[in-house]
C-alpha positions as CSV (number, residue, x, y, z in Angstrom):
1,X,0.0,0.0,0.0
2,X,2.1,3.0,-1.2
3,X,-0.1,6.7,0.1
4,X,-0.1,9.4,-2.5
5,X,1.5,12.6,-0.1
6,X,-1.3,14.8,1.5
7,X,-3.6,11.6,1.3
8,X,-3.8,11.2,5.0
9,X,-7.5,12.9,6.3
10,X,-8.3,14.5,9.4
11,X,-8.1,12.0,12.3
12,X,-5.8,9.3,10.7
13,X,-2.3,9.2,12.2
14,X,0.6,8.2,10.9
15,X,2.8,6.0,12.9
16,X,6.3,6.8,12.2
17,X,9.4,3.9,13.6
18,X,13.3,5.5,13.8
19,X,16.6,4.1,14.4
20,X,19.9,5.0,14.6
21,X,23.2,3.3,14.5
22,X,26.9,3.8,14.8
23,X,29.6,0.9,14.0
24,X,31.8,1.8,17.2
25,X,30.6,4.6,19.5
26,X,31.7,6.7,17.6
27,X,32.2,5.4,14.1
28,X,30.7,5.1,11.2
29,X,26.7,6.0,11.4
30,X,23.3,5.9,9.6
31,X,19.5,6.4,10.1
32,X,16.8,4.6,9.3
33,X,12.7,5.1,9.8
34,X,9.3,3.7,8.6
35,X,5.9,5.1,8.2
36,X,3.0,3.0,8.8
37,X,-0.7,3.3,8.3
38,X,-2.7,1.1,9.1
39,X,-0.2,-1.6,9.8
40,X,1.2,-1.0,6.1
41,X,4.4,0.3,5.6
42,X,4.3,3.5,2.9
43,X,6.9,5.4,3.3
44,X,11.1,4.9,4.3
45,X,14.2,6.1,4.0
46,X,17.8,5.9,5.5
47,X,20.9,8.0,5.5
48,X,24.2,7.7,6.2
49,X,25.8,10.3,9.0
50,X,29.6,9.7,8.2
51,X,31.5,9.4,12.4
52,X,28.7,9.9,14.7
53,X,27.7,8.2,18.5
54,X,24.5,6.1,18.1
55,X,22.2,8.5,20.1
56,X,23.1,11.1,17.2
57,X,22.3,8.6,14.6
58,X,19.0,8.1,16.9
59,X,18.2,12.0,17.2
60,X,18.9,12.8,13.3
61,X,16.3,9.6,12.8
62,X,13.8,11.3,14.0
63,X,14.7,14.8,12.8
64,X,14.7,13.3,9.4
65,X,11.4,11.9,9.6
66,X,9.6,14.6,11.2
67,X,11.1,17.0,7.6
68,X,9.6,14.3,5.5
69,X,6.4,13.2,7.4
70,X,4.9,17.1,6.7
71,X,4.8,15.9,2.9
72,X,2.4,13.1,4.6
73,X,0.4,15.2,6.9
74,X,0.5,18.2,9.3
75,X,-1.9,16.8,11.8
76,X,-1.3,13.8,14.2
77,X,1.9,11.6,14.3
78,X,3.4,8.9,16.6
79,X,7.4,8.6,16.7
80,X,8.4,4.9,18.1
81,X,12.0,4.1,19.2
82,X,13.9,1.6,20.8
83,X,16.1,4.4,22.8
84,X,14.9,5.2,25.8
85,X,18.0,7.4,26.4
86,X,16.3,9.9,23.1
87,X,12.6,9.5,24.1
88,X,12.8,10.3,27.8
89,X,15.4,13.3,26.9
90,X,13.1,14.5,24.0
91,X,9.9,14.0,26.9
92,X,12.3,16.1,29.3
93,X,12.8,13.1,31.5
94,X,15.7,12.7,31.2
95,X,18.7,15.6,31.5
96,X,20.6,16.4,28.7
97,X,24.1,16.3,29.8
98,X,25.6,16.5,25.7
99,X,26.1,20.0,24.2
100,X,25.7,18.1,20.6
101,X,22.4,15.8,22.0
102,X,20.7,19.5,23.4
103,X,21.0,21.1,20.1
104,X,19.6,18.2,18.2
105,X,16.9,18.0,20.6
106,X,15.9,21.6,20.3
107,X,15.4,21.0,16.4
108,X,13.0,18.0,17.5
109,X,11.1,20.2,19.3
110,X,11.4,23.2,16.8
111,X,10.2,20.8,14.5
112,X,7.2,19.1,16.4
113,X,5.9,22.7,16.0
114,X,4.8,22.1,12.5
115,X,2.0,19.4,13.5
116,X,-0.9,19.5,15.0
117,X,0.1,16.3,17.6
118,X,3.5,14.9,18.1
119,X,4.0,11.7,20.4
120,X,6.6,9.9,21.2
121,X,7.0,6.1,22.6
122,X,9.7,3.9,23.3
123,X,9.4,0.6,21.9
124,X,11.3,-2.8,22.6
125,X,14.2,-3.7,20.1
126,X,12.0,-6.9,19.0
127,X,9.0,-4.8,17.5
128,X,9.2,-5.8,14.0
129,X,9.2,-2.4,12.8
130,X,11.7,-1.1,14.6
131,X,13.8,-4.7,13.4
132,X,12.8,-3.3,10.1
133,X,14.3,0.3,10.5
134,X,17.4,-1.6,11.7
135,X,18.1,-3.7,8.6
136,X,17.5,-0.4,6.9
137,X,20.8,1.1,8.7
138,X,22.6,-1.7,8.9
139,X,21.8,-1.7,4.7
140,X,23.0,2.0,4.8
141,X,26.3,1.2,6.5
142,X,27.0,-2.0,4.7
143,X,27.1,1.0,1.3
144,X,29.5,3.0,2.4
């Protein structure tokens, strides 16, 4: 099932599954996420970072996702992720102690702005969408 862009209507949400992940800590780096309606994947992409830790891999998944998902829909969306570490920092449960982690938090929130609804949820490792966004990196850093 492959969603034209804009095709999501008032009330649907778009469930949204990152990853991130660096070979070493740091190392080499890349991003991964999913968007799923309905239970259907429509929409993914991954990118590689270059020398990164894996919780910047994890922040610049979402951050990458939340530029594309307005293409989708400007309404309600639901980030999942298997870093706690991210979600409870983003959900200001957790202190930042990283100058690097703060900034790229404060373009997660500068970019939740442009919906309606932003949630986020931390998932276990063995949801098979976040296994999913995982081969993607792992794909990504096997290129380069």
């Amino acid at each position: 099932m492959k969603l034209e862009k804009k095709q999501i209507k008032k009330g649907e949400v778009i469930e949204i599954y990152t990853d991130g992940a660096s070979r070493g800590n740091p190392g080499p780096a890349a991003w991964a996420y999913i968007f799923v309606k309905d239970r259907n994947i429509i929409h993914q992409n991954c990118g590689y970072i270059g020398r990164a830790t894996n919780n910047t891999a994890e922040y610049l998944a979402i951050i990458n996702a939340l530029k594309d998902a307005e293409k989708y829909t400007r309404r309600q969306i639901k980030i999942f992720s298997d870093s706690e570490l991210v979600i409870k920092q983003i959900k200001k449960e957790y202190r930042i102690n990283k100058p690097h982690l703060s900034q790229l938090c404060s373009e997660v929130y500068s970019l939740m702005k442009r919906f309606e609804k932003v949630e986020f949820s931390n998932v276990r490792r063995e949801n098979g969408f976040v296994r999913r966004t995982d081969m993607l990196c792992n794909e990504c850093l096997d290129m380069h």
